[in-house]
N, C-alpha and C positions, 0 to 999 in steps of 0.2 A: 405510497410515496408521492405526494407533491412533485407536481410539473417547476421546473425552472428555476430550480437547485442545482447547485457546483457540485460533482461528485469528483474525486482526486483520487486517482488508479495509479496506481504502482504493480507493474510487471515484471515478474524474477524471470527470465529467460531458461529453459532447460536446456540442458547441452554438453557434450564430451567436460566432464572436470568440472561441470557445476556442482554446489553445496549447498545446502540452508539447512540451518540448523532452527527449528521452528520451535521446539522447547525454548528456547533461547528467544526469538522472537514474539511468543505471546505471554512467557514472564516478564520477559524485560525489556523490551523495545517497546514494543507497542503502548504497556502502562507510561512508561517514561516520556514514548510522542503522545497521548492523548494529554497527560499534565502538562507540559509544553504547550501544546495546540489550545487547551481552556475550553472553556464556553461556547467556543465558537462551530464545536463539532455537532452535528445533529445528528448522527448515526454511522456508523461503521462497519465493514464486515472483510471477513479472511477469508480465504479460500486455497486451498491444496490440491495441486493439479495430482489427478491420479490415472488418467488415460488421455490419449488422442483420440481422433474422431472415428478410428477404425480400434475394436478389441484387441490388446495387448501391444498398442502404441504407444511410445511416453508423450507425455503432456505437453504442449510447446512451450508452457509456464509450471513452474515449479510450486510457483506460488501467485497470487494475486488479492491485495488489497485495495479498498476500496472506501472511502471518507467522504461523506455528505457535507456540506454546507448553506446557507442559507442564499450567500451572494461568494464572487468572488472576492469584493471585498471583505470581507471575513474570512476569507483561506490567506489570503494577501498579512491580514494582520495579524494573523495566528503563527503564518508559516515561516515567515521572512525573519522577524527576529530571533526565530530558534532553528531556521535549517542548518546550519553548520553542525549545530550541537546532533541533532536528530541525525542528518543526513555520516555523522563521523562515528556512530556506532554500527554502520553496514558491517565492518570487516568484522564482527562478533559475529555474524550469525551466516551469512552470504560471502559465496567471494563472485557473486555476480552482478553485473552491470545493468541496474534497474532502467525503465522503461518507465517514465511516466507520465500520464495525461490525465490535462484537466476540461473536463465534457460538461454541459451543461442538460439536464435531466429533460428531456423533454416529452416521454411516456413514461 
């Protein structure tokens, strides 16, 4: 991975009454925001929390994704005219209150 790339994290939160339905999430969500997002992606990856940091702890995230880009300016152009659309199909899969930051790559 290239130094001083935008990487864009989204944190599902674990917790009494959280949900995600992740079937749900990498049939249809994710195909749907990367067509939205275009070109501008340069790599991507999912991850499913399945421990805490001590054996047979739950995970403090349920879920966490993660989206490359080249500058913020292209997360900026990708994400702003489709987040509403993107950001309004969470109640399909999550009924939790995402978490997200955008870091700039720098190892």
């Amino acid at each position: 991975m290239k130094t001083g790339v935008i990487k864009v994290s989204t944190f599902y939160p674990n917790g009494e009454g959280k949900t995600f339905d992740m079937e749900y999430y990498i049939r249809k969500h994710i195909p749907m925001a990367l067509g939205l997002l275009g070109d501008g992606v340069e790599l991507g990856a999912i991850e499913m929390g399945i421990s805490g940091s001590k054996p047979g702890t739950p995970p403090a995230y349920l879920v966490m994704s993660h989206i490359y880009f080249d500058t913020i300016e292209d997360f900026e152009k990708a994400f702003r005219p489709n987040e509403a659309e993107i950001m309004s199909d969470m109640p399909n899969y999550t009924n939790c209150e995402p978490i997200i930051q955008v870091s700039e790559v720098t190892v």
